[in-house]
N, C-alpha and C positions, 0 to 999 in steps of 0.2 A: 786792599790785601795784596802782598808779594809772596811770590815761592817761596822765602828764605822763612819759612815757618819756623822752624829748630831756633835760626839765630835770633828772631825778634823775639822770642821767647826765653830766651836764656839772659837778651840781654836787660828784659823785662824784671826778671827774679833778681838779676845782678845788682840792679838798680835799686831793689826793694828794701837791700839790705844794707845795714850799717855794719862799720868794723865791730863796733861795741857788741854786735848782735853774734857775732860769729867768736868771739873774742880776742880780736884784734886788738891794736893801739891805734887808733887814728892820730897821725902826726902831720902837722902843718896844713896848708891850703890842698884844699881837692879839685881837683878842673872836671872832676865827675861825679853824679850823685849815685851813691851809693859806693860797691866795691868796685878796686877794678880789678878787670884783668888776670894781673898777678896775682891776686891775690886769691880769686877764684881757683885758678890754677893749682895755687899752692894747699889748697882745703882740701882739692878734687885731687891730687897727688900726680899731677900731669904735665906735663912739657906746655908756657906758656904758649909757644907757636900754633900748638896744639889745636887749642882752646880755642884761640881767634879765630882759628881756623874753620871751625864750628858756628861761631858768632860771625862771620861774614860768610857765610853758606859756602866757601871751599870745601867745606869737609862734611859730605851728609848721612855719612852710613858708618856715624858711632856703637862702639857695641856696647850689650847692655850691661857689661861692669865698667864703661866709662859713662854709662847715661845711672846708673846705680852711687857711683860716686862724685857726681854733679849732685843730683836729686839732697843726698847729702852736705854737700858744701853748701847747696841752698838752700836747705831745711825746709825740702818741699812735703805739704801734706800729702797724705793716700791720694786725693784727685790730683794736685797737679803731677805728683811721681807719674800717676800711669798718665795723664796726658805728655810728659814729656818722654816716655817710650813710645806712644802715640807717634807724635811729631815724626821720631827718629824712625819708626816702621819694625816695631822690637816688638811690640804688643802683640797675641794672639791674632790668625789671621780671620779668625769668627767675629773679633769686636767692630770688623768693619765692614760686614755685610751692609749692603744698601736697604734701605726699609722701605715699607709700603707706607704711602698714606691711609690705603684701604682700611675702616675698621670693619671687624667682622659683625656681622648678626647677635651672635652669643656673647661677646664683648659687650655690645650694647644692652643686649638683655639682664646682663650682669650689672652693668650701670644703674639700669632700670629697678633694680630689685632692691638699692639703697634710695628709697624714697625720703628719707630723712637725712640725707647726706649729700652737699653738692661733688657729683663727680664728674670725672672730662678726661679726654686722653689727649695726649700733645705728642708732637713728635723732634727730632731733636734740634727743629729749629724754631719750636714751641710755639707753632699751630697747635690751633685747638682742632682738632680731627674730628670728636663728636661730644655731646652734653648730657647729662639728664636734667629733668625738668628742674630739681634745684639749684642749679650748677648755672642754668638760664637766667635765674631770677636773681641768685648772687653778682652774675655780671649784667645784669638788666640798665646800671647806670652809663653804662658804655656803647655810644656810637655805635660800633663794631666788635663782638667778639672776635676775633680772628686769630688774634697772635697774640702773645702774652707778653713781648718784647717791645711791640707795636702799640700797644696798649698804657704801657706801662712809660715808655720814653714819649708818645706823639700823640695819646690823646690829653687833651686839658683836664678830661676825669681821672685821671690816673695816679694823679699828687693828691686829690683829695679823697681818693677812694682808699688807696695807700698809705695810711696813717705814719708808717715806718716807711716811706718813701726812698730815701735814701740807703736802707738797709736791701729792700727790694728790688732797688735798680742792681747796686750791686751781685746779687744773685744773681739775676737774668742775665748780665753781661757773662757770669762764671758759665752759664749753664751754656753759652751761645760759644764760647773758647770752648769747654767741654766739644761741645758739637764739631767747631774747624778739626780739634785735634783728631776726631771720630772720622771727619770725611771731607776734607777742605777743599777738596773742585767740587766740592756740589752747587750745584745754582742758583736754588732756593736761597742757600746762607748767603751765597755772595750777594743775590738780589737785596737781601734783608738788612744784611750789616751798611752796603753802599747807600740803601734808605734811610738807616737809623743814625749814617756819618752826618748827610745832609742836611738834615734836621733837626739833630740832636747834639749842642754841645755837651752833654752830661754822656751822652753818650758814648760820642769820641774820648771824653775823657779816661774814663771807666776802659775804653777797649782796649787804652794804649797800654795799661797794666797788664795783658796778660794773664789777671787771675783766672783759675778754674775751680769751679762750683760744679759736681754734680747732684742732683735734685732728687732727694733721700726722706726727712723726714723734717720738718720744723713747724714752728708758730707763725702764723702771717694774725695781721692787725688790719681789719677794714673797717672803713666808715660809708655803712649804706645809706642812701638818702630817705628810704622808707622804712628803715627800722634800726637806725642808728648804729651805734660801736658793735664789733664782732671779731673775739679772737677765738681762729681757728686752728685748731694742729693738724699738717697733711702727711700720709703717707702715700709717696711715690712706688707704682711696681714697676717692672719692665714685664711687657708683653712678649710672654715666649715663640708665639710661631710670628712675631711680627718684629724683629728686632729694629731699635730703635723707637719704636712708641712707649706710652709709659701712661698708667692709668694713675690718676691721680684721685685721691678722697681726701676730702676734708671733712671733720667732725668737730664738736662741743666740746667742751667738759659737760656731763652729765649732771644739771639742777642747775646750770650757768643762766646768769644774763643773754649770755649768747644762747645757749640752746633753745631758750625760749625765744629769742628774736631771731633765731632761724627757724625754727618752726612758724613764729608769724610771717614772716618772710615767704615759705612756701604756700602756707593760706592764701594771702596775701593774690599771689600769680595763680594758684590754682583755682580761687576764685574768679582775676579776669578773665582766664583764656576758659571759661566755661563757657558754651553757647548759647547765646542768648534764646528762652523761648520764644 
């Protein structure tokens, strides 16, 4: 990871896109993938010199109608727009309060109270902070719960747990850009991303794009080894006196395969971990 945060970023989205995509002419050979330069320039309504300027970190304290009309020329979704205010230092200065790991008592107890639902809180460099008893048993085929990143790129469970494996990495890697833009000298990330370089080419692949993902609501696909296929919908919240955690639930469709193989699933664990008479 280098300081020039803004420009590896910029020059990531630049990269992403085709003339055709912006409605350009692409004419003759290109010595670069994607747009260049000028042409970004020319969308964004700004002085070439400008720009590069930006993209080779000379220039780091853009204002937000030149980070407003970038976002535009590169047809950034709602996450990457705000992480690329992020980057520049434009974005509210509440969104980048440092967070606790700590979860509280009552949190957990709230967890506790969806006994038919695996839930977990992560924090934004997606530690799992705390579980409830279902949330155990769904990640039961894994070595180590710990990180969802770590999990997901460096144990060997993690392609066959992950059915959509490839749609999954990609998220993670969004949620973990999400995170740098949120707080990027923190040390956790930098320990974590330095981890997942070393060991992961999919992973260094995925980081060099830049995407941001933050972690809202969708469908995940698992394959359990004790009670086979399970798709789940989760809703992500953000924890208010704890910024930066995020309480996650997963649920069924109600009368699904799955609901029933999550409900065996928690028999299943609530039956081992009973005490033996």
């Amino acid at each position: 990871m280098t300081d020039n945060h803004l420009g590896e970023f910029l020059r990531a989205r630049r990269a992403a896109l085709r003339p055709q995509d912006v409605g350009m002419a692409g004419h003759g050979v290109r010595r670069v993938t994607g747009l260049r330069r000028e042409e970004v320039a020319v969308l964004a309504g700004m002085n070439v010199d400008y720009y590069s300027r930006l993209e080779q970190g000379r220039e780091r304290h853009p204002s937000a109608q030149v980070l407003d009309a970038l976002g535009r020329a590169l047809q950034l979704d709602p996450d990457a727009y705000a992480h690329l205010h992020q980057l520049a230092g434009t974005a509210p200065s509440h969104q980048f309060t440092h967070t606790t790991d700590r979860v509280t008592p009552a949190l957990r107890q709230l967890m506790d109270g969806y006994p038919g639902a695996p839930a977990f809180v992560v924090n934004r460099t997606l530690d799992i902070l705390a579980t409830n008893a279902l949330a155990d048993a769904l990640y039961s085929p894994f070595d180590q719960a710990d990180n969802l990143a770590r999990m997901t790129f460096l144990d060997p469970v993690g392609r066959q747990f992950y059915t959509r494996w490839s749609r999954t990495a990609q998220a993670t890697v969004g949620h973990l850009r999400q995170a740098a833009g949120l707080d990027p000298d923190n040390p956790r990330l930098r320990e974590l991303v330095r981890a997942l370089t070393e060991h992961s080419m999919d992973f260094t692949r995925l980081w060099t794009t830049h995407a941001v993902r933050g972690k809202t609501q969708d469908a995940k696909h698992f394959l359990h080894p004790e009670v086979g296929a399970l798709t789940l919908v989760y809703q992500a919240f953000d924890v208010r006196d704890a910024p930066g955690q995020q309480l996650v639930i997963y649920q069924a469709e109600p009368g699904s395969s799955s609901a029933q193989a999550l409900r065996l699933l928690g028999s299943i664990h609530a039956t081992s971990n009973q005490p033996s008479v």
